[in-house]
N, C-alpha and C positions, 0 to 999 in steps of 0.2 A: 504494500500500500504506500502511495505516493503521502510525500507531506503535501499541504496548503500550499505550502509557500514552493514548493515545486511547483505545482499545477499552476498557480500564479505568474510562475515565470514561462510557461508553457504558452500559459495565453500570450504575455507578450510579447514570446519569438514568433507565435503563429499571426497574431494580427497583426505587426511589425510587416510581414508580408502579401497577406491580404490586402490592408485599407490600399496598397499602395495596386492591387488587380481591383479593387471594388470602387473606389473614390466616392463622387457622391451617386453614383446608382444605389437604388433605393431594392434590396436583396431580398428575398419571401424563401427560395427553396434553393438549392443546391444539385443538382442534375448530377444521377448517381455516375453516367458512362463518362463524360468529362470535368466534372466536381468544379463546373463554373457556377456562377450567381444568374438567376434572372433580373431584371429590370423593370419594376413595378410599375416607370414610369412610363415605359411602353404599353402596360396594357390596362393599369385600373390605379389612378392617382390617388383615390380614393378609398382604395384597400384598408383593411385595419391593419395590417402587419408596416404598415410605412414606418413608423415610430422607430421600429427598433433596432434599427441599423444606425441612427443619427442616437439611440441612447445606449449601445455602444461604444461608437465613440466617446460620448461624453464622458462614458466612466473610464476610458483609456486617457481620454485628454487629462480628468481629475487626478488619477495615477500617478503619469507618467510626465505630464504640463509640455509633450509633446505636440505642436502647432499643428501637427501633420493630421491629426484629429479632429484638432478645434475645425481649420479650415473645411474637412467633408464634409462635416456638421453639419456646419454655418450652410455650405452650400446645399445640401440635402434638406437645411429646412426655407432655403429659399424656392427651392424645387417642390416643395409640399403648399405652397402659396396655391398652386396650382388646383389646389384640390376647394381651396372654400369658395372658386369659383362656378363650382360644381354641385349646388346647393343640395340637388336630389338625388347626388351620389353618397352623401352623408345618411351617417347612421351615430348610432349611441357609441359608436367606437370612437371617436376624437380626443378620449382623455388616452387611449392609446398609441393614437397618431401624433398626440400636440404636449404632451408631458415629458414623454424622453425626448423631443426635440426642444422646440421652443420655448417651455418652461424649464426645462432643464438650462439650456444656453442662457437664458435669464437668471436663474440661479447662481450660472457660475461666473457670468460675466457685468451683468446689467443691462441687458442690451433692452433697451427700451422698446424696439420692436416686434422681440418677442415675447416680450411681456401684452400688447396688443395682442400678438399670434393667440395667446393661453388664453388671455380675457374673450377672445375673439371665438378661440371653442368651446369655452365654457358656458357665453352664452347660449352657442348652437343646440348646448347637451342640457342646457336649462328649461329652453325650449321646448323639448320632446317629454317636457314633466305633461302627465295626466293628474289632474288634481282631483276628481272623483275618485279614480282608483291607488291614486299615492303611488304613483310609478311613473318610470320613464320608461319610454317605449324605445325599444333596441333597434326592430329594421324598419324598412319603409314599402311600400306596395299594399298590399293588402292582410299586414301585420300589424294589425294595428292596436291591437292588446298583447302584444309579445313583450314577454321578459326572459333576458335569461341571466345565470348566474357570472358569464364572464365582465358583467356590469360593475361589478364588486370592484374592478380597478378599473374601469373606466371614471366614476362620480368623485375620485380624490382630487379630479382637476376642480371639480365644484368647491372641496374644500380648499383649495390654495385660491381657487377666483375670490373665496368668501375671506379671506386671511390678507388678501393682497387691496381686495376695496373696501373690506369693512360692514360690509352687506352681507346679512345673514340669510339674505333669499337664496343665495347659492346653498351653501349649506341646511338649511330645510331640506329643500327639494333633496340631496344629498342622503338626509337620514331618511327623510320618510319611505325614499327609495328603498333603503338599508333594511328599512323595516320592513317593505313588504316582501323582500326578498325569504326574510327571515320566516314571514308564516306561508307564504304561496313557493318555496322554492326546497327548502330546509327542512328535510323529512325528521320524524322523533328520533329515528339513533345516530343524528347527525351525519349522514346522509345526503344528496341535495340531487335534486332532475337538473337538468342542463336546459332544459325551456318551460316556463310556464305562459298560456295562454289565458290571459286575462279579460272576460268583461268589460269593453270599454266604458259602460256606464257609470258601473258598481265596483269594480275591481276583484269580482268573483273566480275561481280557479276553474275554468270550460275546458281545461287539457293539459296535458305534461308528456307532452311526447320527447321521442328518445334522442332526438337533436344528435349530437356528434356521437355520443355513447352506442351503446350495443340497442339496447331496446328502450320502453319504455319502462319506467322500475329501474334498470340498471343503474353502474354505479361510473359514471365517466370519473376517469383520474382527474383530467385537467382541471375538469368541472369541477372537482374537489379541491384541488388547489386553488381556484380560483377564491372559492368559498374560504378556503384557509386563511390566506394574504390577505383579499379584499377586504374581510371582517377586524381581521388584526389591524389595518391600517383603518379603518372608521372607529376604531378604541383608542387608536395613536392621535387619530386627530379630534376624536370627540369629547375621549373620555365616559364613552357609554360603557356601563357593567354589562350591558345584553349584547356587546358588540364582542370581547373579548370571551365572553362564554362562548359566542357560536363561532366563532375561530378556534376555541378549544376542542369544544365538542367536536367539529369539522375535522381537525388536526388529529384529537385520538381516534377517532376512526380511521383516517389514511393511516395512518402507523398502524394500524394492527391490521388493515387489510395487506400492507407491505409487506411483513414478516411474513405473511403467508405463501408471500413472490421472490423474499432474498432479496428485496429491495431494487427488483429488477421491474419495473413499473410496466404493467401490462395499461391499453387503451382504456379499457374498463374491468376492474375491479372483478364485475359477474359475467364476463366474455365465456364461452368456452373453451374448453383446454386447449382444441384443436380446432384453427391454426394458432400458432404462437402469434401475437401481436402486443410490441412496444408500444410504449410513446415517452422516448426519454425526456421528453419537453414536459411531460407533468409531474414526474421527478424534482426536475432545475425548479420551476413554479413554485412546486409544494417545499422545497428547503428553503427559498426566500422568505413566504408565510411562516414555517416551522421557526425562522429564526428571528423575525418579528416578533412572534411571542416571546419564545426564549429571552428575546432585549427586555421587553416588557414585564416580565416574571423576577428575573434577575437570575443570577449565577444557579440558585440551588432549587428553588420550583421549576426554572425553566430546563434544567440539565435537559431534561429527557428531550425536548423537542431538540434543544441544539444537536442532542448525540445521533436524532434520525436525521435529521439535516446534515448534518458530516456524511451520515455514512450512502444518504442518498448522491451525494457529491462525490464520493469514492466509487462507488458501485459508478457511479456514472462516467468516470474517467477510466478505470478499469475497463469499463466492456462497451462503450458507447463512442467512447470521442475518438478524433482521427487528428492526429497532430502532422499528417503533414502538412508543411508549409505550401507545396504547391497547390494545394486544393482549398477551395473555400468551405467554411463549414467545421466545427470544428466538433460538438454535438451531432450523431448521425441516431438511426432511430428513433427519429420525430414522427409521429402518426397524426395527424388532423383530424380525423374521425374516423371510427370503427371502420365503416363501409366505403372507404373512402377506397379508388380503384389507383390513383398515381397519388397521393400525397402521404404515402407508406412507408416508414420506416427508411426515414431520408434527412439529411439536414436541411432544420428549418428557423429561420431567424430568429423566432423568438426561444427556443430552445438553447442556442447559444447565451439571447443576451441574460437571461437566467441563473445560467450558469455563471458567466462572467461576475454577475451581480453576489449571488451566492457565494464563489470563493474571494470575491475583493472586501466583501461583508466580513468574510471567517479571518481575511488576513490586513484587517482595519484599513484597508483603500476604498472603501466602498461611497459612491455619491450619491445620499438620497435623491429619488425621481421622483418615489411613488407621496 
């Protein structure tokens, strides 16, 4: 087993050569025969995976105070302009797209314009509040009582919009989301469905289909981390007791469905045996969340989450990652969803930047986004 602080330097021999094939193209998968990047901005500016290539860099620029970072950045989030002129390509993912970019580059610099950029999505994702049913609505067409749980990090741009002007309308809308996620999403053994379809009236539960997971009932990993982190991080910025419980509760169940896997993170949880299906990307996910709490907890309640989080970041480097330098990608068994036919068990951007975040967290480089 590698140390931390290997792995740490691992990353920054391997993106040392990358950023320098990737620049500012804006990266989603990794094509297994030539282990190049795609170009988002070729085909859908509007993507939610845009984000994590420019907050990437960010936490290599915070690291390393290498220019060669800052500048992809900067420029990848001038290339995401492109997208808030695409009003009906937007969805509840811009705290995605515009947190590790543009609020992140604000954070670390001041840049006054992407402090606009943040404010500028956070009204979008304000917007999409239902105030009958206390939700915000995730897609667009004719979803229009959709919730799902990857929402949980998207709404932390509402609380930095609410911290940066002073306006508590961000943050409402924020919790009450947080809340309804908790009774329409969040089953009794801590547990959670990946989509709930909402009543747009009333805000009633009409469905819970099986979204990226295996079926309906099943148990999607990601979707569980998502629940992990998201909830951790509305404790972080709220201070709510019922935020950090359902992070827990979320969290002890991913751990004990994990030891069941050797901490080898299958799609979903209740998959069948046969085929084998990864998704190392809900792994990276779930140690970020695992180790939020653990911050939160402190050294001796939190032990246990930090000890799954290590060893989800081991098991992950051991059997999953590809350190060659010539290849992009550095996370491989990234799965998207169960049934998905090409998005299997391949490197995928966000699965990296997870990772990245998780070992600069364990080895104190880490620059909050979220």
């Amino acid at each position: 087993m590698r140390t931390i602080e290997t792995i740490y330097q691992s990353i920054l021999e391997k993106m040392e050569s990358e950023v320098k094939r990737t620049g500012s193209k804006i990266p989603y998968i990794a094509d297994k025969k030539t282990g190049s990047y795609d170009d988002m901005t070729e085909t859908d500016i509007c993507w939610w995976t845009n984000g994590f290539w420019p907050g990437i860099l960010w936490q290599l620029y915070n690291a390393t105070g290498s220019d060669i970072y800052r500048t992809c950045a900067v420029q990848v989030e001038n290339r995401l302009d492109a997208a808030f002129n695409d009003f009906l390509g937007l969805h509840h993912d811009v705290g995605f797209m515009w947190l590790p970019s543009a609020v992140a580059d604000y954070r670390l610099t001041g840049n006054k314009a992407s402090l606009k950029r943040g404010l500028h999505a956070a009204t979008l994702l304000a917007g999409r509040y239902n105030p009958r049913g206390k939700f915000i609505r995730c897609w667009n067409d004719e979803k229009i009582g959709w919730i799902i749980v990857d929402s949980m990090l998207n709404i932390n741009i509402l609380y930095w919009a609410s911290d940066q002007t002073g306006d508590p309308r961000f943050r409402f809308i924020a919790e009450d989301h947080a809340d309804t996620v908790i009774k329409k999403i969040i089953r009794p053994d801590g547990s959670c469905s990946h989509i709930a379809i909402l009543n747009p009236e009333n805000g009633d539960v009409l469905d819970t289909p099986a979204g990226q997971g295996y079926a309906s009932g099943s148990l999607w990993t990601r979707g569980q981390s998502w629940a992990i982190y998201g909830f951790a991080l509305s404790y972080t910025h709220t201070r709510k007791e019922e935020y950090l419980y359902t992070a827990r509760k979320a969290a002890d169940t991913f751990i004990k469905e994990e030891e069941k896997y050797d901490y080898k993170t299958p799609v979903d949880f209740r998959q069948p045996a046969i085929p084998v299906r990864y998704d190392s990307t809900a792994g990276c996910c779930a140690a970020c969340g695992l180790l939020e709490i653990a911050d939160i907890l402190g050294d001796i309640e939190g032990k246990t989450y930090r000890n799954a989080a290590e060893r989800l970041i081991h098991v992950t480097d051991e059997l999953f990652c590809n350190w060659n330098r010539e290849r992009d990608g550095i996370v491989d068994y990234g799965t998207a969803a169960y049934h998905s036919k090409t998005a299997n068990h391949v490197p995928i951007i966000y699965g990296d930047y997870y990772f990245i975040e998780a070992v600069f967290r364990l080895a104190g480089k880490n620059l909050r986004i979220w």
